[in-house]
LUMLOFI-851118 format. One record per residue: residue in three letters; y, x, z of N, C-alpha, C, O in turn. Coordinates in steps of 0.02 Angstrom, whole numbers, padded with zeros to 5 digits. Each point is the difference from the previous one (the first is absolute). Example, Ala and Ser with C-alpha at 12.3 -4.5 7.8 and 13.67 -1.06 7.14 Angstrom:
<sites>
+-----+--------+--------+--------+--------+--------+--------+--------+--------+--------+--------+--------+--------+
:   r :    n_y :    n_x :    n_z :   ca_y :   ca_x :   ca_z :    c_y :    c_x :    c_z :    o_y :    o_x :    o_z :
+-----+--------+--------+--------+--------+--------+--------+--------+--------+--------+--------+--------+--------+
: ala : -00284 :  00660 :  00390 :  00059 : -00045 :  00000 :  00060 :  00045 :  00000 : -00001 :  00052 :  00033 :
: ser :  00054 : -00070 : -00069 :  00059 :  00042 :  00003 :  00055 : -00039 :  00037 :  00055 :  00025 :  00008 :
+-----+--------+--------+--------+--------+--------+--------+--------+--------+--------+--------+--------+--------+
</sites>
This chain:
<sites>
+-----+--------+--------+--------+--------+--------+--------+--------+--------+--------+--------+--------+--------+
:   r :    n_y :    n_x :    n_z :   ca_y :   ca_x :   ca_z :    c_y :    c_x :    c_z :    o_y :    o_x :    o_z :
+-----+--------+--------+--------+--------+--------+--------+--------+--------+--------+--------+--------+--------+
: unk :  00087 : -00796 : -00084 :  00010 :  00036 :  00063 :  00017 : -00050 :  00054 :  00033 : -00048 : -00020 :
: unk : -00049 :  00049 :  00089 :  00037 : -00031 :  00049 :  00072 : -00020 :  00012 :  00050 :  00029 : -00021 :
: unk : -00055 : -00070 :  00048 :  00068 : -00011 :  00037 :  00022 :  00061 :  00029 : -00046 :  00034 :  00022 :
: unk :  00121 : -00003 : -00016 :  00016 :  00064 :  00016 :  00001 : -00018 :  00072 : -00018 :  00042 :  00041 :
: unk :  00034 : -00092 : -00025 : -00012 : -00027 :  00112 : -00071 :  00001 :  00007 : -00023 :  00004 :  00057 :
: unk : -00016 : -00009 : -00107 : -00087 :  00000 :  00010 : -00006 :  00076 :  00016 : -00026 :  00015 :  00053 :
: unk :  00041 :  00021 : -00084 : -00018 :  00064 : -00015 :  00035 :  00041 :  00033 : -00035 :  00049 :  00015 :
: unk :  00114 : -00042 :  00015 :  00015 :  00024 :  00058 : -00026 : -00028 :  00081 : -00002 :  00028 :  00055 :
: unk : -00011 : -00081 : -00075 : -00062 : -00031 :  00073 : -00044 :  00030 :  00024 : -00012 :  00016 :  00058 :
: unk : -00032 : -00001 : -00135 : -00080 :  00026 : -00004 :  00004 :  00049 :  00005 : -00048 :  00019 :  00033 :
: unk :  00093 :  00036 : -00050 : -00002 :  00076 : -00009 : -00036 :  00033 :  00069 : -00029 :  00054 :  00000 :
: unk :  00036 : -00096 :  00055 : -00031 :  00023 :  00065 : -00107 : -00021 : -00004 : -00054 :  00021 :  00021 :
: unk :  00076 : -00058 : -00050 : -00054 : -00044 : -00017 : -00055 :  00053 : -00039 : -00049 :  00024 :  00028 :
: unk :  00066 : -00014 : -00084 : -00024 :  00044 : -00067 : -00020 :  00074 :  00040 : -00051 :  00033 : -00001 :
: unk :  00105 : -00026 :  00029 : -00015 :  00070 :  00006 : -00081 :  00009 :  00053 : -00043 :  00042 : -00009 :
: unk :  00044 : -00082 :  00050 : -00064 : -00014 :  00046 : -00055 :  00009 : -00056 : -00054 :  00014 :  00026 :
: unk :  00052 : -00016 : -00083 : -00067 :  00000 : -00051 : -00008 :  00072 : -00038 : -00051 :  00017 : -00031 :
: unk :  00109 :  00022 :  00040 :  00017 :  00061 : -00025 : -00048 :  00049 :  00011 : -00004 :  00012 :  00061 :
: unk : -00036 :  00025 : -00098 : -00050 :  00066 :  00032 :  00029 :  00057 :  00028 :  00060 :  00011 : -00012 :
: unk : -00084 :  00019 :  00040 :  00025 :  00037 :  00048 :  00017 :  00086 : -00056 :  00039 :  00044 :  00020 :
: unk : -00067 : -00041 : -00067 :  00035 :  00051 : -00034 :  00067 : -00022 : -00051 :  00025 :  00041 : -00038 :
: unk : -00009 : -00086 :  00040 :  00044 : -00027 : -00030 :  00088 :  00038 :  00019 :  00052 : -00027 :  00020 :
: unk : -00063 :  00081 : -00033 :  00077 :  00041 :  00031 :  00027 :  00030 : -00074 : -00040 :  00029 : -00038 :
: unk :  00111 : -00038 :  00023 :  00044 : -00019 :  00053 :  00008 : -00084 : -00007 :  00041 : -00003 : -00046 :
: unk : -00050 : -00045 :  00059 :  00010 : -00069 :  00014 :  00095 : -00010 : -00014 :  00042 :  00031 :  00033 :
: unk : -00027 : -00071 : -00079 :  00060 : -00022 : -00009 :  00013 : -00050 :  00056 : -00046 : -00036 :  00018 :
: unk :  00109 :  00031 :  00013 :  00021 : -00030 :  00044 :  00042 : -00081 : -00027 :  00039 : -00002 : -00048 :
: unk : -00053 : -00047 :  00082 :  00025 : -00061 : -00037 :  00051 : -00015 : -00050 : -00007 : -00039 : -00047 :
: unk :  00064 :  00078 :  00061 :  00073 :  00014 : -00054 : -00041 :  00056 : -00046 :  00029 : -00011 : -00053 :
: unk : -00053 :  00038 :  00045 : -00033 :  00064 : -00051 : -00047 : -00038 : -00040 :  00001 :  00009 : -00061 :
: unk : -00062 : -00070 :  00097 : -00029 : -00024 : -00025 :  00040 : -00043 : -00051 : -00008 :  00012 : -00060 :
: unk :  00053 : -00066 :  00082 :  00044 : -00038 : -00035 :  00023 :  00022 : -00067 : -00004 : -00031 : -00054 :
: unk :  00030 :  00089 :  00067 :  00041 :  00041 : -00044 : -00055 :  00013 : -00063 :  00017 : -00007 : -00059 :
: unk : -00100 :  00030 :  00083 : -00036 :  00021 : -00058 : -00033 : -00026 : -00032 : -00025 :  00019 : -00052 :
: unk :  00016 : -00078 :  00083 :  00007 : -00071 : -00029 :  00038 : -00017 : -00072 : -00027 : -00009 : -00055 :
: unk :  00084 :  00007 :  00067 :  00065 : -00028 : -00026 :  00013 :  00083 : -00057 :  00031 :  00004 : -00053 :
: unk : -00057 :  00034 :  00078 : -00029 :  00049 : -00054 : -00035 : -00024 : -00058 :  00016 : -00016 : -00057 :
: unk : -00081 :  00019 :  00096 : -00052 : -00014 : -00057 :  00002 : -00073 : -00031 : -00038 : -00006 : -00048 :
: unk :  00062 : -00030 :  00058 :  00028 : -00074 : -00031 :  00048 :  00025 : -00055 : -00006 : -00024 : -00057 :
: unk :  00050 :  00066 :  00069 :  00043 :  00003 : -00070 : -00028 :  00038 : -00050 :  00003 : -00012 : -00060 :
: unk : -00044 :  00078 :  00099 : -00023 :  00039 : -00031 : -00067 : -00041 : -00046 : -00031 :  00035 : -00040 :
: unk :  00016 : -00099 :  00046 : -00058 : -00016 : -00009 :  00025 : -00052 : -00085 : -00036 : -00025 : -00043 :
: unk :  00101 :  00027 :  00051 :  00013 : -00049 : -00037 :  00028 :  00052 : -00055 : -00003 : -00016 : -00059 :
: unk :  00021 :  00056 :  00070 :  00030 :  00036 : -00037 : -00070 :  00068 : -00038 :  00006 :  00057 : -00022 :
: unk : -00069 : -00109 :  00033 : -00066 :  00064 : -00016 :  00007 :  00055 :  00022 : -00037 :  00037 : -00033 :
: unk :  00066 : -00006 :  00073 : -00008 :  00072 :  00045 : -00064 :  00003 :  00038 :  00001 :  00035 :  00050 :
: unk : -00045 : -00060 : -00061 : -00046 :  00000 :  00095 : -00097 : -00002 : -00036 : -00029 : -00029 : -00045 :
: unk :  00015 :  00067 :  00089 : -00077 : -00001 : -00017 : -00025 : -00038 :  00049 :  00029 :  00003 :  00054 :
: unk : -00073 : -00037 : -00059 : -00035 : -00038 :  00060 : -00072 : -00001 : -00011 : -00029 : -00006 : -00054 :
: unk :  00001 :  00016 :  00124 : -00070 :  00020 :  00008 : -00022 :  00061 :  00002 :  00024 :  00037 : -00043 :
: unk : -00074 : -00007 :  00092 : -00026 :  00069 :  00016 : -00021 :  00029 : -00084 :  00021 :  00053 : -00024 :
: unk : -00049 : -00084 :  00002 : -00021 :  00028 : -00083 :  00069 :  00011 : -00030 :  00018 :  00058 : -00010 :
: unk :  00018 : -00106 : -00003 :  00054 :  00006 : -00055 :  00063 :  00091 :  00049 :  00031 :  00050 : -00019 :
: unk : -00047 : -00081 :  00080 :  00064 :  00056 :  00034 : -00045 :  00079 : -00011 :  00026 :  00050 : -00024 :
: unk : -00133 : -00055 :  00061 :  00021 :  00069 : -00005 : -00019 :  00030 : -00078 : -00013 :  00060 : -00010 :
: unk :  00016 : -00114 : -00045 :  00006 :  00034 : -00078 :  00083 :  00022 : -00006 :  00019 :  00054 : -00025 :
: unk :  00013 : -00091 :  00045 :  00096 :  00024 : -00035 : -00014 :  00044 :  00061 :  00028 :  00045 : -00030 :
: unk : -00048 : -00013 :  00094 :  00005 :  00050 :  00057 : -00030 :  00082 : -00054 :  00028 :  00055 : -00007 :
: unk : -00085 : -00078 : -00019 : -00030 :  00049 : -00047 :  00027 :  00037 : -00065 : -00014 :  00056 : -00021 :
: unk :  00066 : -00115 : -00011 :  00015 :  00023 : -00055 :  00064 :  00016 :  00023 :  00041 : -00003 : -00046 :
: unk : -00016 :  00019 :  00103 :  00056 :  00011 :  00024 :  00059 : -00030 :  00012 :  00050 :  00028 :  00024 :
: unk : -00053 : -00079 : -00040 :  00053 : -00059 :  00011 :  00028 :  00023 :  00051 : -00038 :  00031 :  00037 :
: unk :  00117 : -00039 : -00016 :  00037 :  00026 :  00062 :  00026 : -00075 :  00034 : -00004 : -00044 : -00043 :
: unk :  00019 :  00029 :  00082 :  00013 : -00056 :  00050 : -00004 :  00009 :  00073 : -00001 :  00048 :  00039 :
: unk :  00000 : -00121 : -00035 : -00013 : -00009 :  00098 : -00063 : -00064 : -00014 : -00003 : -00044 : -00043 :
: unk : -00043 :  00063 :  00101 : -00065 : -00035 :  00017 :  00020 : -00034 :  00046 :  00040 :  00023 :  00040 :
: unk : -00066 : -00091 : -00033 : -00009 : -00053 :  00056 : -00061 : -00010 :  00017 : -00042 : -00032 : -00033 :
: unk :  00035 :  00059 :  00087 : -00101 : -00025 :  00000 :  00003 : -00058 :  00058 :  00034 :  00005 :  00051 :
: unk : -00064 : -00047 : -00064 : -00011 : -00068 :  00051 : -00020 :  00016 :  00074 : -00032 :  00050 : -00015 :
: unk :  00025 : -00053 :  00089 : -00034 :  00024 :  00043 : -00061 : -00046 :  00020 : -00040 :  00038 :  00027 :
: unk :  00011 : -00111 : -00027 : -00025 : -00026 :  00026 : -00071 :  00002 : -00079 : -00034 : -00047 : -00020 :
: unk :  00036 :  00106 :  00000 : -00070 : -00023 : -00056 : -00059 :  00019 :  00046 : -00004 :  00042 :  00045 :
: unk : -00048 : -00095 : -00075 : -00047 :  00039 :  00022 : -00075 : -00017 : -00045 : -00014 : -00057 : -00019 :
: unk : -00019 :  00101 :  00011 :  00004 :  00074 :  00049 :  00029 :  00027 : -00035 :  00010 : -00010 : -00060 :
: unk :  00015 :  00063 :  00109 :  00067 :  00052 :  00006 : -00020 :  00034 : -00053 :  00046 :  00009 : -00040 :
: unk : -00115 :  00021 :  00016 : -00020 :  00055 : -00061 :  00022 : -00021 : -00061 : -00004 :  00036 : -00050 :
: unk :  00029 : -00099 :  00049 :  00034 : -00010 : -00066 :  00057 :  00026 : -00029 :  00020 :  00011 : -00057 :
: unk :  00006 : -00003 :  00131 :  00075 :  00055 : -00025 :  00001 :  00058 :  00035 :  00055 :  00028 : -00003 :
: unk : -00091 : -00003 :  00032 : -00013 :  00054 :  00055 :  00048 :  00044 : -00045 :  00059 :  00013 :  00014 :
: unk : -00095 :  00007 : -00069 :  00007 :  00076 : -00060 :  00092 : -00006 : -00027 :  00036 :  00043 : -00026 :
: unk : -00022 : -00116 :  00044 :  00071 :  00013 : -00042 :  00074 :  00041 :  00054 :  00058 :  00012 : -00020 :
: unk : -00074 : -00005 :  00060 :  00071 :  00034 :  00065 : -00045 :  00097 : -00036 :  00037 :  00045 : -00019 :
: unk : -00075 : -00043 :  00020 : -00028 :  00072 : -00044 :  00042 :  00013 : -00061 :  00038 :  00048 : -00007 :
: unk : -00051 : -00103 : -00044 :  00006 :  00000 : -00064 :  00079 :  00001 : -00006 :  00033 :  00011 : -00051 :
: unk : -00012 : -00024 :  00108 :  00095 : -00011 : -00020 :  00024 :  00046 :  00035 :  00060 :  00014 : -00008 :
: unk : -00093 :  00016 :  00046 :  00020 :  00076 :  00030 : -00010 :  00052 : -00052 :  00045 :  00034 : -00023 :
: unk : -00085 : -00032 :  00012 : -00012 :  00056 : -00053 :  00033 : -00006 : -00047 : -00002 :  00052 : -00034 :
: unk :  00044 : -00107 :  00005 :  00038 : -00007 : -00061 :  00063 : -00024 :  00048 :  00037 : -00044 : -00020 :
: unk : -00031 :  00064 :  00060 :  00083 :  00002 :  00035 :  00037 : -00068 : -00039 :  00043 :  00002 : -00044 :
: unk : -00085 : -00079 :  00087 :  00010 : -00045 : -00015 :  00022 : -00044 :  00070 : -00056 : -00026 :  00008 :
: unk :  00080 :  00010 :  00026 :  00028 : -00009 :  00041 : -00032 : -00082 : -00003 :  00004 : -00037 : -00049 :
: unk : -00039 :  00017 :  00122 : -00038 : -00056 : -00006 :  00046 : -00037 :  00070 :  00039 :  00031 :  00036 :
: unk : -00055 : -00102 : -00032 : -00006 : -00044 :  00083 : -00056 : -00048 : -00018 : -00031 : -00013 : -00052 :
: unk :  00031 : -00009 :  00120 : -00061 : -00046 : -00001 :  00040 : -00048 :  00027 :  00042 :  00017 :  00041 :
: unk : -00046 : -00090 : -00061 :  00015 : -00064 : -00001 : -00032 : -00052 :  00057 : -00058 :  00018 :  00006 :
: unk :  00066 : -00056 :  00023 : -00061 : -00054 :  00055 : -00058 : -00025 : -00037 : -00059 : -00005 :  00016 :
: unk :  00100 : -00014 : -00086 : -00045 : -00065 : -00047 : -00014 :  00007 : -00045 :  00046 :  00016 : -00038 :
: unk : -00115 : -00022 :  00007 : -00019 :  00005 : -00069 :  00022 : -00066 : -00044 :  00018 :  00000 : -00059 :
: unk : -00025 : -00060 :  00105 :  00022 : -00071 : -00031 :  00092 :  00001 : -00015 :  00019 : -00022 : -00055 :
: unk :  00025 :  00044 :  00096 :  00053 :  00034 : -00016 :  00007 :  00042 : -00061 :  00028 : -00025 : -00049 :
: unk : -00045 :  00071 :  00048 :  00012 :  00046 : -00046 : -00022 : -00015 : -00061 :  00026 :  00034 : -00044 :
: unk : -00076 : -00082 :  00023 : -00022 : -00018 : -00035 :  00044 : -00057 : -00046 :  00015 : -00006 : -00059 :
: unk :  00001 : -00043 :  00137 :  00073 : -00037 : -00048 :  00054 :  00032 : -00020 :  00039 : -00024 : -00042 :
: unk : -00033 :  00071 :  00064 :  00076 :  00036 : -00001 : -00003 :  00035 : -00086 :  00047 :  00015 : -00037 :
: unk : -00110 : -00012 :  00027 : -00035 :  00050 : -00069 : -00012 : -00066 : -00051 : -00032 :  00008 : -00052 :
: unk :  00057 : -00069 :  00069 : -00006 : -00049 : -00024 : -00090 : -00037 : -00044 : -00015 : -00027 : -00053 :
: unk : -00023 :  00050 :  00120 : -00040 : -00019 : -00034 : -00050 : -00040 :  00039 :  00008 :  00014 :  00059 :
: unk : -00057 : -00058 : -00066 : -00025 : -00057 :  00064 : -00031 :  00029 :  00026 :  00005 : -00019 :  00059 :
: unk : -00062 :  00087 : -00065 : -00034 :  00016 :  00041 :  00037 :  00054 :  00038 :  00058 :  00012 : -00019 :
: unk : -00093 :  00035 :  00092 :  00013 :  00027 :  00016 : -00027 :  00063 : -00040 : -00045 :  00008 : -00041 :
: unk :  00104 :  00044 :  00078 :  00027 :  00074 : -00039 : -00023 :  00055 :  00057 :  00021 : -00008 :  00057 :
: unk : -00053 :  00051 : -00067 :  00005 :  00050 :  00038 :  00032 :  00046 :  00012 :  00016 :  00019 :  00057 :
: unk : -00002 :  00006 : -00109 :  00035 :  00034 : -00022 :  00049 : -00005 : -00058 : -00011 : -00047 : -00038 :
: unk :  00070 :  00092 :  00021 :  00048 : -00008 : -00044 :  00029 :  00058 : -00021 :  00009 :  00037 :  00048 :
: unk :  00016 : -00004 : -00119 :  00051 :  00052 : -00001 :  00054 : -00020 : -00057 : -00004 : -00028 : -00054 :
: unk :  00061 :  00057 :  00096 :  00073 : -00029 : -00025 :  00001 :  00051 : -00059 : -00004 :  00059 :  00020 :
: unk :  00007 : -00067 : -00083 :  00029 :  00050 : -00026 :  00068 : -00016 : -00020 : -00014 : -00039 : -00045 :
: unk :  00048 :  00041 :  00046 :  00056 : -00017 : -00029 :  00021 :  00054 : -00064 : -00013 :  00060 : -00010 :
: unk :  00048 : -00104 : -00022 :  00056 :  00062 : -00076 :  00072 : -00006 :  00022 :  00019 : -00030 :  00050 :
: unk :  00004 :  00049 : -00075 :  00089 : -00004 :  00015 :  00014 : -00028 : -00010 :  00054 : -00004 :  00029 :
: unk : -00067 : -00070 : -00086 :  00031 : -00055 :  00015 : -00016 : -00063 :  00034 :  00005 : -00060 : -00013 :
: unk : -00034 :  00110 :  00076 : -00029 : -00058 :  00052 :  00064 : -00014 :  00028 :  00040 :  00044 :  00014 :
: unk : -00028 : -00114 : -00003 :  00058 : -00029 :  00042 :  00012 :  00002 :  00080 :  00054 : -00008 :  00028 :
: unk : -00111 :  00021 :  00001 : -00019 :  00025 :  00070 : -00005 :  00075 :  00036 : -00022 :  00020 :  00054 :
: unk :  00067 :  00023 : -00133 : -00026 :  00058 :  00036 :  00034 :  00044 :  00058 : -00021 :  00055 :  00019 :
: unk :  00098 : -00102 :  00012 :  00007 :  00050 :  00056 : -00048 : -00021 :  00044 : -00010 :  00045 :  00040 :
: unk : -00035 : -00107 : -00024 : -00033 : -00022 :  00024 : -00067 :  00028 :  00018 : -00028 :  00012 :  00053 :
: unk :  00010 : -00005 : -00122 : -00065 :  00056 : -00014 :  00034 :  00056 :  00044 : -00022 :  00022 :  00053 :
: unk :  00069 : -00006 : -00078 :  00022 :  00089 :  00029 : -00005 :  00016 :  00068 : -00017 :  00054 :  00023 :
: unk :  00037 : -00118 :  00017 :  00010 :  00012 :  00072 : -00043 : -00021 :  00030 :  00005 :  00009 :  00061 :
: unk : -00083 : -00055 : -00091 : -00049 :  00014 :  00041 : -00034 :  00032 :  00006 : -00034 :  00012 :  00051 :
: unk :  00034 :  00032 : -00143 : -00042 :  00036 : -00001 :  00008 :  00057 :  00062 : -00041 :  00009 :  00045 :
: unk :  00105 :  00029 : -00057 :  00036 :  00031 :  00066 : -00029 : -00013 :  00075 : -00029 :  00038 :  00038 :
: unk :  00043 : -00088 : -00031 : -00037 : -00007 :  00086 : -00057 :  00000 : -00023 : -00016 :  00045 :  00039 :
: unk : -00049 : -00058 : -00077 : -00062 : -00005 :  00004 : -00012 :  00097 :  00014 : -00032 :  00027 :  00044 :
: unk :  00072 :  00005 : -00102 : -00021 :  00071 :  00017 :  00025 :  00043 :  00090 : -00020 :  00047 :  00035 :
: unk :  00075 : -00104 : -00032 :  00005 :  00048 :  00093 : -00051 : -00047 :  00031 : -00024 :  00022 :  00052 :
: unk :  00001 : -00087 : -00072 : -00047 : -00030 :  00052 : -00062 :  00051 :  00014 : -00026 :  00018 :  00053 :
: unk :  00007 :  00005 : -00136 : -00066 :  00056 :  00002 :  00010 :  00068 :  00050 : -00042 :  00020 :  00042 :
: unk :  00100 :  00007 : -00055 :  00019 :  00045 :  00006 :  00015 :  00003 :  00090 :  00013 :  00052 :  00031 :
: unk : -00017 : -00120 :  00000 : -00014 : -00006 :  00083 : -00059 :  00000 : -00013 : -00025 :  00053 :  00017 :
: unk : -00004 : -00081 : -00036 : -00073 : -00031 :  00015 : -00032 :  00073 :  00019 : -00021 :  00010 :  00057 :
: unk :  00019 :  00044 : -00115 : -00039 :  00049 : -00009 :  00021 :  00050 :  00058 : -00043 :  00036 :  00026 :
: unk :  00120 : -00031 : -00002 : -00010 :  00037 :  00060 : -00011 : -00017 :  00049 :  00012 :  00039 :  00047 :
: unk : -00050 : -00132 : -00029 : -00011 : -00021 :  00087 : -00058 :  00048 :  00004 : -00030 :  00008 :  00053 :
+-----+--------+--------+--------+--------+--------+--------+--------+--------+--------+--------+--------+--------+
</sites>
């Protein structure tokens, strides 16, 4: 992953590459935070990574929180997943960086996508708890602008 002064620099930066359906967009401290999520969660095997692997555990019902990247493209690669996590009352954000999220998931390439599952003896889980939380009031503005 970056330097954390690289990456609070860039966050203005990143977001300029972001698609325009990309809502609700995590804000730099939210981004940080889901980051530093999916890094523990990643070490501790909680986390699906990639549109295939997330919308198979989305299908067989797996429960979590989704991170979808904002700057993929083209966008039809993840269009179907803000659907797929609504309908299974999965509470999603969208991130600046796929190259980010990808380190954060500890892995060299970039990530598009991600889902946290966590078990109870995840070590992060008031962490998990309280983003998951704002991700569902982030939706929950979004849907009444």
């Amino acid at each position: 992953m970056a330097d954390e002064e690289d990456q609070n620099d860039s966050y203005d930066e990143k977001v300029k590459f972001v698609s325009k359906i990309a809502q609700p967009l995590a804000s730099k401290k939210t981004t940080k935070k889901l980051h530093k999520l999916v890094k523990k969660a990643s070490q501790a095997k909680f986390v699906r990574r990639g549109v295939k692997e997330v919308v198979k555990a989305l299908r067989k019902g797996s429960k979590g929180f989704c991170i979808i990247a904002g700057d993929i493209s083209p966008i039809d690669v993840v269009v179907h997943l803000p659907i797929m996590c609504e309908d299974r009352r999965i509470p999603y954000f969208y991130v600046p960086s796929k190259l980010d999220l990808g380190a954060a998931a500890s892995t060299k390439r970039p990530t598009s996508c991600i889902l946290v599952t966590p078990k109870d003896s995840f070590s992060e889980m008031s962490l998990y708890d309280k983003l998951f939380k704002e991700a569902q009031e982030a939706l929950v503005q979004q849907h009444q602008k």
